[in-house]
C-alpha positions as CSV (number, residue, x, y, z in Angstrom):
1,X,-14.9,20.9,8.2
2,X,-13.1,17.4,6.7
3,X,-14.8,16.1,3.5
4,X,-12.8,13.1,3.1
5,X,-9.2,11.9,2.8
6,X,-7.4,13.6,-0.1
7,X,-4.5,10.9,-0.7
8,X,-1.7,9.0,1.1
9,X,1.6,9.9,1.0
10,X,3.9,7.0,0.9
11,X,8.3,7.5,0.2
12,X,9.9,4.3,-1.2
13,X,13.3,3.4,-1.2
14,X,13.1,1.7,-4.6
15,X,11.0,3.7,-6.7
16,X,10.6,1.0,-9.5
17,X,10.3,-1.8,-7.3
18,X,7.6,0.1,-5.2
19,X,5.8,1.3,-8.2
20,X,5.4,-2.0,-10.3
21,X,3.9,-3.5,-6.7
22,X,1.1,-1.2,-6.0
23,X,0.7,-1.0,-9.8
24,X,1.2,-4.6,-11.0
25,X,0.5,-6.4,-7.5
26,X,-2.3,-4.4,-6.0
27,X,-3.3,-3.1,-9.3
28,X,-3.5,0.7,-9.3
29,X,-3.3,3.1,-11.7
30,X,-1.3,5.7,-12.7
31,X,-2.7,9.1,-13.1
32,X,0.2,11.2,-13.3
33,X,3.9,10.5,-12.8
34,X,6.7,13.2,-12.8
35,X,10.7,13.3,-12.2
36,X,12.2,16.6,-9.8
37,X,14.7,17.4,-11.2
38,X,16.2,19.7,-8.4
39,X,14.8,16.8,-5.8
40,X,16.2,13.6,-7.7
41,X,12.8,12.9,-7.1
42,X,9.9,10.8,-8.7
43,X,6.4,11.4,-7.7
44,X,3.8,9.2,-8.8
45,X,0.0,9.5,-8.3
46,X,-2.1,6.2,-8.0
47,X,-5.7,6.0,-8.1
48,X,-8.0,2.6,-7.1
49,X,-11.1,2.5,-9.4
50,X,-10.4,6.1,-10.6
51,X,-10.2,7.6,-7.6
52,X,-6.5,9.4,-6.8
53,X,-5.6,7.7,-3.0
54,X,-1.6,7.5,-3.2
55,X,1.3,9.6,-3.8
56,X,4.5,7.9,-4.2
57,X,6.9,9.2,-3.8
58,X,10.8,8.8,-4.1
59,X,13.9,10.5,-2.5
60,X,17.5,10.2,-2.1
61,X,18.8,8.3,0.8
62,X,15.6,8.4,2.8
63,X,15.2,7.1,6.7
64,X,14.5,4.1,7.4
65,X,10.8,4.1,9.8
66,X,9.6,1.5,12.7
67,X,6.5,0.3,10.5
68,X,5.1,-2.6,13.0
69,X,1.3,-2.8,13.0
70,X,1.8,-1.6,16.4
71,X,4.2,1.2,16.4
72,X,3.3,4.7,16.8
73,X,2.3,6.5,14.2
74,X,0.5,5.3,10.9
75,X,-1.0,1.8,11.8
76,X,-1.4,0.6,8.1
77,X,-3.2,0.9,4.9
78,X,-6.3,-1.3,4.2
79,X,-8.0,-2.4,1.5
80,X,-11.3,-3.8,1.1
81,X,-11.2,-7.3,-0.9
82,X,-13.6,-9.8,-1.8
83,X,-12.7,-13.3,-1.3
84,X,-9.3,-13.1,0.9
85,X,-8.9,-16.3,0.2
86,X,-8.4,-15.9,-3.5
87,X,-6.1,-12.5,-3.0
88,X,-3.8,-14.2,-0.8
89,X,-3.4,-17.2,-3.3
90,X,-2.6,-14.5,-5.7
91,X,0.1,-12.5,-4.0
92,X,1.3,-16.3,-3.0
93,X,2.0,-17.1,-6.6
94,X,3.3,-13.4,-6.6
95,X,6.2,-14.2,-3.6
96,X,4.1,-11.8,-1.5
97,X,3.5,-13.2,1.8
98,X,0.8,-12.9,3.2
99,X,0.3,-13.1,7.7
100,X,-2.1,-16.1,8.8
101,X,-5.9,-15.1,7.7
102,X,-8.1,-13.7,11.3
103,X,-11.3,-13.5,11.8
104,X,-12.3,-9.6,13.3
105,X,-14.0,-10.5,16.7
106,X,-16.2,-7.6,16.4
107,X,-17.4,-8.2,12.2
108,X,-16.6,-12.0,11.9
109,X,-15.2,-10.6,8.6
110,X,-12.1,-12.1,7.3
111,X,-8.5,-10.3,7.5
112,X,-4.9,-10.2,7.0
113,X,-1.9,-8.4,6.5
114,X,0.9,-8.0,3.9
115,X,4.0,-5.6,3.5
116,X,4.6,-3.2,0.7
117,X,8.6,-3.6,-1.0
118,X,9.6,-0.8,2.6
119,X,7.7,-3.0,5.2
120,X,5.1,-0.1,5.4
121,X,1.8,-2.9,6.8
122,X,-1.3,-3.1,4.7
123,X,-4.1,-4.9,5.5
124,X,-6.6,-6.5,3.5
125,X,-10.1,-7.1,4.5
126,X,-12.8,-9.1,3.0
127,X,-16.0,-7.3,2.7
């Protein structure tokens, strides 16, 4: 039935600031990028070595969401990286910080979290 996961939908609260980190930060591309008119609404589709994973999104006055690793609902992102080490001295130098670097019990792979510009928790996770 399910052939894989289409995209993400993500809604910032600072459309510029959100788009210049996963674009500049994370380093995603932009595909396509479009203003709503009758939504005051940007919508902005990212892709990770050309493949289209992220819809951002922007709208008026939008809620504000618990985003905790561990409250209910969406967990996190993750993205696979390879040297942690090296990405977390980047977003460092960035003023992106990142949360002490674990060890999965279960891989003995290397892990750690960060926060996008809403606090939405994305994880990255050396492969």
């Amino acid at each position: 039935m399910l052939k894989k996961v289409h995209h993400i939908a993500i809604i910032c609260s600072n459309y510029e600031v959100s788009k210049r980190f996963y674009t500049k930060i994370l380093g995603l591309t932009i595909i396509q990028e479009v203003y709503r008119k009758e939504r005051d609404s940007y919508k902005c589709d990212l892709a990770l070595n050309n493949q289209y994973i992220i819809e951002l999104f922007s709208f008026p006055n939008p809620p504000k969401r618990v985003s905790n690793p561990e409250a209910c609902g969406l967990r996190h992102l993750a993205f696979s990286v390879e040297n942690i080490n090296e990405v977390v001295l980047f977003l460092e130098s960035q003023n992106i910080k990142a949360e002490p670097i674990r060890i999965d019990e279960f891989t003995g792979k290397k892990f750690t979290f960060i926060s996008d510009p809403d606090f939405l928790p994305i994880e990255l996770y050396e492969d």
